[in-house]
Structures are given as structure tokens and as C-alpha cells.
C-alpha positions as CSV (number, residue, x, y, z in Angstrom):
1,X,93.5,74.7,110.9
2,X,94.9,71.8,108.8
3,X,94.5,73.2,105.7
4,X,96.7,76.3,106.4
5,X,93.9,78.6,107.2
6,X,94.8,81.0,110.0
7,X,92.4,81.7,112.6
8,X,92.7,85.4,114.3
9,X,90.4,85.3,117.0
10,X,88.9,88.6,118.7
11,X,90.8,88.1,121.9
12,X,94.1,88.0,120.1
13,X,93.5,91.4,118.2
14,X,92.6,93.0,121.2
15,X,95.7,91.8,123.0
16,X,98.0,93.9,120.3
17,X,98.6,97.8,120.5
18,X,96.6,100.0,118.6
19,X,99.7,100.2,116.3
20,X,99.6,96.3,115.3
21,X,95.7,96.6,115.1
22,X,96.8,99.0,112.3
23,X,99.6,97.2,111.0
24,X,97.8,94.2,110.8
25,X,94.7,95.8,109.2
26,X,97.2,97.2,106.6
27,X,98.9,93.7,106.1
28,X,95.7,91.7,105.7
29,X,94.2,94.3,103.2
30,X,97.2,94.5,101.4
31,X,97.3,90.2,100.8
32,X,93.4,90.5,100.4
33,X,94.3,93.3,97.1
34,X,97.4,90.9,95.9
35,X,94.9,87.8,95.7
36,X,92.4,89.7,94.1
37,X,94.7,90.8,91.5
38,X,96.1,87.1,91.0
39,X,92.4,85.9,90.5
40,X,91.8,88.8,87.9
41,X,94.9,87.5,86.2
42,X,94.1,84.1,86.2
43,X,90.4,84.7,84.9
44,X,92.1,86.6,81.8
45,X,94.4,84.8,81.2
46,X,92.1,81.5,81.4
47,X,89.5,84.2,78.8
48,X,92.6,84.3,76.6
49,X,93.1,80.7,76.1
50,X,89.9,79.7,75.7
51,X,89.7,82.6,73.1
52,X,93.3,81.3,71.8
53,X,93.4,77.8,72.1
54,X,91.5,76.0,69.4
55,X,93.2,71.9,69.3
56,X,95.5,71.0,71.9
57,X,98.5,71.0,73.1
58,X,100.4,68.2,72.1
59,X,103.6,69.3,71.2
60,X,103.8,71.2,74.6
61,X,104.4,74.3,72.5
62,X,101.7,76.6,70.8
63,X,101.4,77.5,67.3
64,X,102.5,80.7,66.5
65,X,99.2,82.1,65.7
66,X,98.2,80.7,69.0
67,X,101.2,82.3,70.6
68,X,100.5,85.5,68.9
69,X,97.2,85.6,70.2
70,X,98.0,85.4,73.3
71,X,100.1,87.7,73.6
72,X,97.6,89.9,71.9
73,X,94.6,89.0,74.3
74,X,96.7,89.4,77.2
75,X,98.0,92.9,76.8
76,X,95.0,94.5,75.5
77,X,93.2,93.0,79.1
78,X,96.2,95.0,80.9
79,X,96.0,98.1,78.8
80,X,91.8,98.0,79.2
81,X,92.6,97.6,82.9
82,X,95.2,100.4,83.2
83,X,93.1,102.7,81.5
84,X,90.3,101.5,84.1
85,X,92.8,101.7,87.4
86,X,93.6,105.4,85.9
87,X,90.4,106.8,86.2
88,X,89.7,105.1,89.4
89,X,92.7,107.4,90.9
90,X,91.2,110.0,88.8
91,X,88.2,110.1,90.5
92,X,89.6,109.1,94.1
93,X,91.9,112.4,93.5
94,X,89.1,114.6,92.8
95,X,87.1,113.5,95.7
């Protein structure tokens, strides 16, 4: 448990009320959603770059057409994946 890994064991879930079963249930599949979405993020945004990027990064700034592209790469992924998360709740409504 060193490296900040929690360990839930059985016994200690079945020692809470069936109200912290739930709440617990709830909290751990609401940090399991918020790391997926920080590891979509970071696989765009690593896309974008290598897409972007083309010398380095000397200066610690990038080039405006760099910066531009970005910008560019990164908003597209997030309106793609709206457009995607839309019709997800469009077909989870009609269900």
C-alpha cells in the first residue's frame, strides 16, 4: 500500500449499510469516469502535438502556426466527441 493504492477488502464493504455500499459504488464509479476522461484528454492532446509539433521547443514557446494548430486539433477532438456523447444520451433516452 506504499504507493498510494487503496485496498477495500470484502469484509470492510460488508461492514457498511446498504446506503454506503451505494454511496461508495457511486463515488468509485464516478473517480473511475473522471480518470477515463483525463486519459482521453491526454491521448488527444498527446495526438495533437505529435500532429502539431514539428522541431522543438526551444524557446519554451510555440510558433504561431504551431499554436494555431493546436488550438485547432484540440477543439475539433471535443466537438467530434460532443457530437459522439450526444447521441450516446440520444440513444440511452430512447431505450
Amino acid at each position: 500500500m506504499d504507493d498510494g493504492e487503496l485496498i477495500i477488502k470484502p469484509q470492510d464493504i460488508e461492514r457498511l449499510t446498504p446506503r454506503e455500499q451505494h454511496e461508495l459504488q457511486s463515488f468509485l464509479q464516478s473517480e473511475s469516469q473522471k480518470a477515463q476522461v483525463q486519459k482521453q484528454i491526454h491521448e488527444l492532446t498527446e495526438m495533437c502535438f505529435k500532429k502539431c509539433i514539428t522541431g522543438t521547443i526551444s524557446s519554451g514557446k510555440l510558433s504561431s502556426k504551431e499554436e494555431s494548430c493546436m488550438a485547432n486539433c484540440v477543439n475539433r477532438l471535443f466537438d467530434s466527441n460532443m457530437v459522439i456523447l450526444k447521441h450516446l444520451e440520444t440513444l440511452r433516452a430512447n431505450q
